[in-house]
C-alpha positions in Angstrom: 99.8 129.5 76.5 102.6 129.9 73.7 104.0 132.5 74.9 104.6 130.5 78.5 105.8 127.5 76.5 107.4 127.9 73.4 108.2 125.3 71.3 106.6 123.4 73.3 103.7 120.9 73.0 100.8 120.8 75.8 98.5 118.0 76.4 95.2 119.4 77.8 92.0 119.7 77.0 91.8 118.1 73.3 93.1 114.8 74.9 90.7 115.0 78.1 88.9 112.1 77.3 91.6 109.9 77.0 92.5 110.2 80.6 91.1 108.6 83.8 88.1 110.1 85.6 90.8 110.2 88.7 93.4 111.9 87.3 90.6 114.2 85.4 89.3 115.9 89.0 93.6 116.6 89.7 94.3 120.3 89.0 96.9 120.8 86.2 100.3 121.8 86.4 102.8 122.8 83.4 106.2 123.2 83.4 108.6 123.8 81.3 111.8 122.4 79.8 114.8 124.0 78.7 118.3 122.9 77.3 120.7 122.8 79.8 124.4 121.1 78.6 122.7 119.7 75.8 120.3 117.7 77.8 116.6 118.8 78.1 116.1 118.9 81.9 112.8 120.3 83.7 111.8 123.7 85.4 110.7 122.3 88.7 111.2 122.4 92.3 111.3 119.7 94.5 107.7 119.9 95.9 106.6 120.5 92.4 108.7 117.3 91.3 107.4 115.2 94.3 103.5 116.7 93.1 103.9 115.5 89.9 105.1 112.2 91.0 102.0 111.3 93.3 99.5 112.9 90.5 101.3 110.8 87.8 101.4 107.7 89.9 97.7 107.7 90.7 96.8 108.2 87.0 98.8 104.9 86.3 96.6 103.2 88.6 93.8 103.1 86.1 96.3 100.7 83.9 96.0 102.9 81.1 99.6 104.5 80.5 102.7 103.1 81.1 105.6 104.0 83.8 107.7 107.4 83.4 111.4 107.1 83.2 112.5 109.8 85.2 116.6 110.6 85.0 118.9 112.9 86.8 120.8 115.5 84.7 124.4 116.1 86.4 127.9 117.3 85.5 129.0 113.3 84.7 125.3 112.9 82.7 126.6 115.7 80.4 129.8 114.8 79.8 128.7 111.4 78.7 125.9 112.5 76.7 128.3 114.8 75.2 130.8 111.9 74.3 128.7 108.7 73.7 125.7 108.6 71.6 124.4 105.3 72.9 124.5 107.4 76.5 122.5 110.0 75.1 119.7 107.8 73.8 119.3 106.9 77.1 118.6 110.6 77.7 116.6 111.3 74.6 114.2 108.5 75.4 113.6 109.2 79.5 110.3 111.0 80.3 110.9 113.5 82.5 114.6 114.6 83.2 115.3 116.6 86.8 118.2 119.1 87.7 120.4 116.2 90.0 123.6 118.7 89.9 124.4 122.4 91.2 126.2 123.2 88.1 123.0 122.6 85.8 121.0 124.7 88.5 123.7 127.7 87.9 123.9 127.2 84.6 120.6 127.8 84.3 119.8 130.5 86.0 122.7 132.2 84.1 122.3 131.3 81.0 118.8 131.1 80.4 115.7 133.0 80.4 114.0 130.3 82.7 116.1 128.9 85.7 115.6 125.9 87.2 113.8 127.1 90.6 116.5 124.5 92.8 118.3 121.4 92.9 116.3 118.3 93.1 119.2 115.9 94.2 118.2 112.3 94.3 119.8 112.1 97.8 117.3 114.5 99.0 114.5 113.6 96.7 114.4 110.4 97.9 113.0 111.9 101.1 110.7 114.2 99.2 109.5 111.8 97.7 108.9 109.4 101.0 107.4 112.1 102.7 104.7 113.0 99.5 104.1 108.9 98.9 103.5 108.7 102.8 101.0 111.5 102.6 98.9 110.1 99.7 99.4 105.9 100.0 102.5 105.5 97.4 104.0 102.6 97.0 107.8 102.1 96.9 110.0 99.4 95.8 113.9 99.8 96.3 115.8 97.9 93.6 119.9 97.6 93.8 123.1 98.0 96.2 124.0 95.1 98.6 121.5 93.5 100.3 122.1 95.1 103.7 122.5 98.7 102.1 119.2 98.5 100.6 117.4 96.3 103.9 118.5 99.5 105.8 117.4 102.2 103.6 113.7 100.1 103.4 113.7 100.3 107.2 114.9 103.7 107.5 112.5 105.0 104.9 109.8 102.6 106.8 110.5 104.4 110.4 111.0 108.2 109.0 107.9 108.5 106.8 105.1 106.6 108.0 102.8 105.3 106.9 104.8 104.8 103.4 104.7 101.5 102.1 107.8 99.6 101.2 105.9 97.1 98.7 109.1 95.2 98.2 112.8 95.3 97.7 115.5 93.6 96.1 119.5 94.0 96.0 121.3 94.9 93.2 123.1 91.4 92.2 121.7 90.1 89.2 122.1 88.8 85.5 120.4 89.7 82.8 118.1 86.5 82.7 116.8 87.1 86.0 114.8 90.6 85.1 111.9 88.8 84.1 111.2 87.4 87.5 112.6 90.8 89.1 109.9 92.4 87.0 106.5 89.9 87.7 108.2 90.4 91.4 107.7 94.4 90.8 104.2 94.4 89.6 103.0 91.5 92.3 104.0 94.5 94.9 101.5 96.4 93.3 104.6 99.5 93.5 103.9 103.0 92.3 107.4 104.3 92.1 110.0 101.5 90.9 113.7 103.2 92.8 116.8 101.7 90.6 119.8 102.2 91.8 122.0 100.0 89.7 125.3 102.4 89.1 126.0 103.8 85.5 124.8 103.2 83.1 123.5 99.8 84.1 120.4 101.5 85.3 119.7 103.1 82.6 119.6 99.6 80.1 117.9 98.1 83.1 115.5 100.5 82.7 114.7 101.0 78.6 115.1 97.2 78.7 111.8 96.9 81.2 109.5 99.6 81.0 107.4 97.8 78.8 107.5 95.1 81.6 106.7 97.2 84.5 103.3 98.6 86.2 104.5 101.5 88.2 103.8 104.7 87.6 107.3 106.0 88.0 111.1 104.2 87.6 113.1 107.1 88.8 117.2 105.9 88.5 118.8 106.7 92.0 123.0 105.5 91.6 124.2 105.6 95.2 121.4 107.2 96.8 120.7 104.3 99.3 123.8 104.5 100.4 123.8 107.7 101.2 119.8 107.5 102.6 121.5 105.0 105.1 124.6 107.1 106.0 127.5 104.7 104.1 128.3 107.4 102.2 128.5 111.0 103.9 127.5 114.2 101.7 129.5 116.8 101.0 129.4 120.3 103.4 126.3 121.8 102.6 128.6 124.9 101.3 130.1 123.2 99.2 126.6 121.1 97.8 125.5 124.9 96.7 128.4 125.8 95.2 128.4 123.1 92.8 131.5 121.3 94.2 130.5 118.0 96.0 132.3 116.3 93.1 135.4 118.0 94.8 134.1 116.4 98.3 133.8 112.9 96.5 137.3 113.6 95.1 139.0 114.1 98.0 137.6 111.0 99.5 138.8 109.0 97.2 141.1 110.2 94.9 142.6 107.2 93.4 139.4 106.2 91.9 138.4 108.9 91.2 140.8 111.7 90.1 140.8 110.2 86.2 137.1 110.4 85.9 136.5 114.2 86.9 140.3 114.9 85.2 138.2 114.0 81.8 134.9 114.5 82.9 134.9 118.1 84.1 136.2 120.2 81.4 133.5 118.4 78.9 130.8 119.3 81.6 131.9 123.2 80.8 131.9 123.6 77.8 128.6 121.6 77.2 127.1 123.5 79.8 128.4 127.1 78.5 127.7 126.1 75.0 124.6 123.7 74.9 122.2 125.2 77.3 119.2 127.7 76.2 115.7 128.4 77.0 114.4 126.9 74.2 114.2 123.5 72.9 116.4 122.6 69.7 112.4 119.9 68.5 109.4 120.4 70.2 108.7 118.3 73.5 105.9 117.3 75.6 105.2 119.4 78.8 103.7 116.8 81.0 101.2 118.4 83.5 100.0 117.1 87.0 99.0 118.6 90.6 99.7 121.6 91.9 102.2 121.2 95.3 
């Protein structure tokens, strides 16, 4: 088992009794992490990455561990975890961590002993994830854009993936003082996977500042991703979503607002990605394990 982790830390066995009965009877499944841009990001597929969602999320039903934070590792993640420690704790302290960009997908898979098997974009998780939750009784809730951005992506999700459950839902206009109530609202849905989708980095503190708060069994950040769920914003070609350059689509639809940040953010991307990404860990990590897709 080493020699398929390395560096690595595995909870099986040893720690069996400190785990439900339910999650007990699920079949295991390890995977492992590796250094890509100086962020540690996971070796998973998207079926594997929707598996381990519905196996972690019925373990949390039992009440006896608390929500995952799971991140997206992209070009703009790196450069900003590359540049600003306080964005980098937010990193350091998620759960699980999922390839959200091309570039860390060919990065890895040049670089590296272990690539990342494919791109698990939260645009297209999102309906990975419906589909999976549908399948085995997950509960979503859909927190952040406008309000009739997100009442359209709760419908649309709704009508595609029956019979998922939409356990609530709330826009993403808020102050500080009102997350207690948005949490209590949260866990009286009774949600398994908590969707934020707040913009950078307010999803992030939104989320360190409330996991302690919240019942689900995953808070996976999502940025634009009901916007683009319900069609406001279009993706890139699908030529250019495999060859790493839908930041150049988003560029040339609005390049005003956005020339500056990829002008800056780019070149740091490189050079973290061609100079901080290996197969092994710099500390040992957990490998979290769950059901097989």
């Amino acid at each position: 088992m080493q020699a398929f982790l390395p560096r690595t830390i595995l909870r099986t066995a040893p720690h069996e009794e400190r785990r439900s009965a339910q999650e007990r009877r699920a079949p295991h499944r390890l995977y492992r992490e590796i250094l890509v841009g100086g962020i540690r990001t996971a070796c998973l597929s998207r079926a594997q990455l929707a598996t381990l969602m519905v196996g972690d999320c019925v373990a949390a039903r039992s009440g006896n561990r608390g929500p995952k934070l799971v991140f997206a590792c992209n070009g703009h993640a790196i450069a900003l975890a590359a540049t600003d420690m306080h964005f980098r704790q937010y990193f350091e302290a998620a759960n699980l961590i999922h390839a959200d960009g091309q570039p860390v997908v060919l990065a890895s898979k040049l670089l590296t002993r272990h690539p990342i098997p494919e791109r698990s974009a939260t645009t297209d998780f999102i309906h990975d994830a419906a589909q999976f939750g549908a399948a085995h009784g997950l509960r979503f809730f859909l927190l952040g854009g406008t309000e009739t951005v997100n009442a359209r992506c709760s419908a649309l999700l709704s009508e595609r993936y029956p019979p998922l459950q939409i356990a609530g839902r709330r826009n993403g206009y808020f102050k500080n003082n009102d997350e207690a109530a948005i949490c209590e609202a949260i866990n009286e849905s009774e949600a398994d996977v908590l969707w934020v989708g707040l913009g950078v980095p307010l999803e992030y503190e939104f989320c360190l500042r409330n996991r302690n708060r919240l019942n689900v069994g995953w808070i996976v950040t999502c940025g634009g991703c009901f916007n683009f769920a319900t069609g406001e914003y279009a993706r890139a070609p699908v030529w250019m979503q495999a060859g790493g350059l839908e930041w150049l689509h988003r560029l040339l639809r609005e390049p005003r607002r956005l020339f500056w940040r990829y002008a800056i953010t780019n070149p740091l991307a490189l050079f973290a990605l061609l100079t901080r990404t290996a197969s092994s860990l710099p500390r040992a990590r957990t490998a979290i394990q769950q059901v097989k897709p």
